[in-house]
C-alpha positions in Angstrom: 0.0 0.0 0.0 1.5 3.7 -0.9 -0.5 6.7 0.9 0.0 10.3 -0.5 0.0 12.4 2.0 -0.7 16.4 1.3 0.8 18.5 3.9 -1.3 21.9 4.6 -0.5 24.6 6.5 -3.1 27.7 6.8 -0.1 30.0 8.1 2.5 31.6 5.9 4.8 34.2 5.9 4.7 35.2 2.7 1.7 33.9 1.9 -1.1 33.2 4.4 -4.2 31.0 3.5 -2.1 29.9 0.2 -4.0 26.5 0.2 -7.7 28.0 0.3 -6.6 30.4 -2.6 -9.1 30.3 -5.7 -7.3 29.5 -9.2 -9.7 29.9 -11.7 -12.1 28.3 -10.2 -11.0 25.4 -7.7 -9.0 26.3 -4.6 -4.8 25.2 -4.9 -5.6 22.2 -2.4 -8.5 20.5 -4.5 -6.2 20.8 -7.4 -3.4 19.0 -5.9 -5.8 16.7 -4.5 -7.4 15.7 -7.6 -4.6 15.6 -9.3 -2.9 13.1 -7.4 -5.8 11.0 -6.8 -5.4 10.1 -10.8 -2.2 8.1 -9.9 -3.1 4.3 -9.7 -0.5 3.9 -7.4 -2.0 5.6 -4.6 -4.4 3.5 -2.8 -5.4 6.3 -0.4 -5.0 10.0 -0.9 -4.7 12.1 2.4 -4.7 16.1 3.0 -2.3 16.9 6.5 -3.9 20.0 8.0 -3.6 21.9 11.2 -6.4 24.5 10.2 -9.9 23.4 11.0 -10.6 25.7 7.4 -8.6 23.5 5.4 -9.9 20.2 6.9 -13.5 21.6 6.4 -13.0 22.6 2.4 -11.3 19.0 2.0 -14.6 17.6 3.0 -16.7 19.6 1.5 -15.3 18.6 -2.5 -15.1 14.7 -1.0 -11.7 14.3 0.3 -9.8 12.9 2.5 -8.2 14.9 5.6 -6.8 14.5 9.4 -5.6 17.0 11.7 -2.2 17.2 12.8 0.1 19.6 15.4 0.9 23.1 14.3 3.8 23.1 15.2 5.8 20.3 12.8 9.3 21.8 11.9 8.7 20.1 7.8 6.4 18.5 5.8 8.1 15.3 6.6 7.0 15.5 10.2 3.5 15.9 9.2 3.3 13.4 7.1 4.2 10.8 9.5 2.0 12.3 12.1 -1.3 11.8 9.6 0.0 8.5 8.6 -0.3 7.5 12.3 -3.8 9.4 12.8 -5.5 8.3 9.6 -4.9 4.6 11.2 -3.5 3.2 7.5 -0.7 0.7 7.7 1.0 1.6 4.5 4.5 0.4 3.4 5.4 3.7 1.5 4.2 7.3 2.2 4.5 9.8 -0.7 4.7 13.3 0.1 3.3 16.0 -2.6 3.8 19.5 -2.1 0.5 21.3 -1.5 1.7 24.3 -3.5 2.0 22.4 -7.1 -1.7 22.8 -8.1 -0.8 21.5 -11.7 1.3 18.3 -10.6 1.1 15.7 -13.0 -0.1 12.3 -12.3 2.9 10.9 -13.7 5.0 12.5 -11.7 3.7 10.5 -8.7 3.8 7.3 -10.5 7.5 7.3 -11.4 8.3 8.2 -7.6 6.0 5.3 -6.8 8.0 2.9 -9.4 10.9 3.3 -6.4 9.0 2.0 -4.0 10.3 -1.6 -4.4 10.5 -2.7 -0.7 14.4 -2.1 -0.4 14.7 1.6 -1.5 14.6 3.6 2.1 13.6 7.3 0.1 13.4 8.2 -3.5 12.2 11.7 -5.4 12.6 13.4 -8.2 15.4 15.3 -10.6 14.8 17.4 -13.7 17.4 17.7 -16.2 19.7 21.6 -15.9 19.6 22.9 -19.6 20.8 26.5 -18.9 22.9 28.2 -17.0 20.7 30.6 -15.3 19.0 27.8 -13.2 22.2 26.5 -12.6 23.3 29.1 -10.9 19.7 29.9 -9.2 20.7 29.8 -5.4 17.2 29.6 -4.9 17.2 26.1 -7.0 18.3 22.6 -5.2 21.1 21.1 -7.4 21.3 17.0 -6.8 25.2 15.3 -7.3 24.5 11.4 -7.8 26.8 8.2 -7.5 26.2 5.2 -10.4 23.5 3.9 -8.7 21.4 7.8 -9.6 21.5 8.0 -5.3 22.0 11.2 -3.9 25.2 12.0 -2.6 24.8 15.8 -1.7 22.0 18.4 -2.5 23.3 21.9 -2.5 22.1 25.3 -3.5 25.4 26.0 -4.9 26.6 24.3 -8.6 28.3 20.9 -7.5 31.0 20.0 -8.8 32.9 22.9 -9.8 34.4 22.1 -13.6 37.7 23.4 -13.9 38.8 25.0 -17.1 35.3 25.7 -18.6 33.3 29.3 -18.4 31.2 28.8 -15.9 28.4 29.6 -18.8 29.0 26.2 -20.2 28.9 24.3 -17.6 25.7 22.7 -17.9 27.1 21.6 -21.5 30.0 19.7 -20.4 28.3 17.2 -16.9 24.7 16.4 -16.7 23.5 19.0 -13.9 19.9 18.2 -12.0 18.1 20.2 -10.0 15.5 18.8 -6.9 11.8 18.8 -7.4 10.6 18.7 -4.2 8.3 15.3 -3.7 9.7 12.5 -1.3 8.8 9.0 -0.9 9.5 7.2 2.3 9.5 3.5 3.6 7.5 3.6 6.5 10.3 2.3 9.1 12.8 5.1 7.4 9.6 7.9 8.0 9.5 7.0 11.6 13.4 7.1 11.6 13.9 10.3 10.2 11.7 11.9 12.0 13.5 11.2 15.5 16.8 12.8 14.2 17.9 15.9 15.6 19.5 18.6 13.0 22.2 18.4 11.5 25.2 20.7 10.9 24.4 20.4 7.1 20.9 21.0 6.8 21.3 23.9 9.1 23.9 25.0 6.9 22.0 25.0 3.6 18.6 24.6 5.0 17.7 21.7 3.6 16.2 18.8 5.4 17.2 15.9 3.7 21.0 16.5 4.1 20.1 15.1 7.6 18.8 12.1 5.8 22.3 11.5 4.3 24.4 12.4 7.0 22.9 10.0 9.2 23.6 7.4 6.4 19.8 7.1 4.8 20.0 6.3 0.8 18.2 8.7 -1.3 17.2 6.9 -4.7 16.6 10.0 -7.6 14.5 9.3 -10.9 14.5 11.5 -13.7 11.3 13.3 -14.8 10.4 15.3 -17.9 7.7 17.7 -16.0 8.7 20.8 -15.1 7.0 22.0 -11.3 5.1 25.1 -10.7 5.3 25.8 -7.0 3.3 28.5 -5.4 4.9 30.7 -3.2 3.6 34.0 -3.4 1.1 35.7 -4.8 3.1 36.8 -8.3 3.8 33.3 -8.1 0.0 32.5 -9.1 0.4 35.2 -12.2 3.0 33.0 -13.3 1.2 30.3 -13.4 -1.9 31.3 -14.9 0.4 32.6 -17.8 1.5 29.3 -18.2 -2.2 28.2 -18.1 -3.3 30.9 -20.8 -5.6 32.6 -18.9 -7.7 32.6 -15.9 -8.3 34.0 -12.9 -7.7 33.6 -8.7 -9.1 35.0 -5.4 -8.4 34.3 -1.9 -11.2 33.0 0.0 -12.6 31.5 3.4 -10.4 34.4 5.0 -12.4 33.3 8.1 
């Protein structure tokens, strides 16, 4: 059994209520919700809330959600917290970002492919094909050994290639950069989850460098859809852009 799990939060600092927010049409939450109920590989799909408006919109268009503390330090904590209250005894969890209203299906799929019964956590890379994103601090870079396992995630360009313009860089090694959806074993979920930070993730702020230094195996798969996470408000512009048209609202304020 594989359980996504759709952590929630009402709070924000940059943007508050940012799941309840209207995109032409259907709030960010439904979207992610339906859209990951269309992978086959999910036998259950679950939203992680600690906002009694969240959990109440979830049940009003006929999902799934559970209430869990405010005060989780990542999504990862969350999950495993709903995992526990929704009472399912799954053998992998999959966590999808709530702020990717226009996941695609297949997305979840590949990550579920992973989950073979020996691989401890897996998620996803997309290919580097310019140098602006490569040297986008505010984009993950993934460095992999032979067997496409993470060996370090970094916000800086790993490795440094000596000789070349940094420009062409992404034309001389195969450069990949994080999209951000995790899938756990359950024992390895309930593992992480009692580490204490580590001097790397504090470093770069990035979670699952505590993952690696305590020795957890990351397996990485290659996918060919791009993410459009939501952040902020001009955030939404962009994606409706992408989307052609359309329009958004924030609503149940209260």
């Amino acid at each position: 059994m594989i359980v996504g799990i759709i952590p929630a939060r009402y709070e924000s600092s940059r943007f508050p209520g940012k799941p309840l927010i209207n995109i032409d049409g259907k709030t960010m939450i439904q979207r992610v919700y339906e859209q990951a109920s269309k992978a086959n590989s999910l036998t259950h799909v679950i939203v992680a809330t600690d906002d009694e408006r969240i959990y109440k919109h979830v049940e009003s268009f006929g999902g799934k959600a559970v209430y869990t503390k405010k005060d989780h330090p990542s999504g990862t904590d969350r999950s495993f917290e709903a995992l526990k209250n929704a009472g399912f005894d799954a053998q992998y969890i999959i966590n999808i970002q709530g702020d990717e209203p226009f996941i695609d299906p297949s997305q979840i799929e590949l990550l579920a492919a992973l989950c073979d019964g020996k691989t401890e956590l897996a998620t996803l890379m997309i290919k580097v094909d310019n140098h602006e994103v490569l040297f986008d601090m505010g984009e993950v870079k993934i460095t992999l050994n032979n067997q496409n396992e993470a060996l370090y995630f970094s916000r800086m360009v790993i490795p440094y290639i000596k000789g070349i313009p940094q420009s062409d860089w992404h034309l001389h090694h195969n450069y990949y950069r994080h999209v951000g959806m995790y899938a756990y074993r359950n024992d390895i979920l309930e593992a992480v989850c009692k580490l204490a930070p580590s001097s790397l993730e504090i470093a770069e702020s990035l979670e699952q460098l505590r993952w690696l230094e305590n020795g957890f195996k990351i397996k990485c798969a290659i996918t060919e859809h791009d993410s459009h996470c939501i952040d902020t408000p001009e955030d939404v512009e962009k994606v409706l852009r992408l989307m052609g048209n359309g329009r958004w609202t924030i609503v149940n304020r209260t």
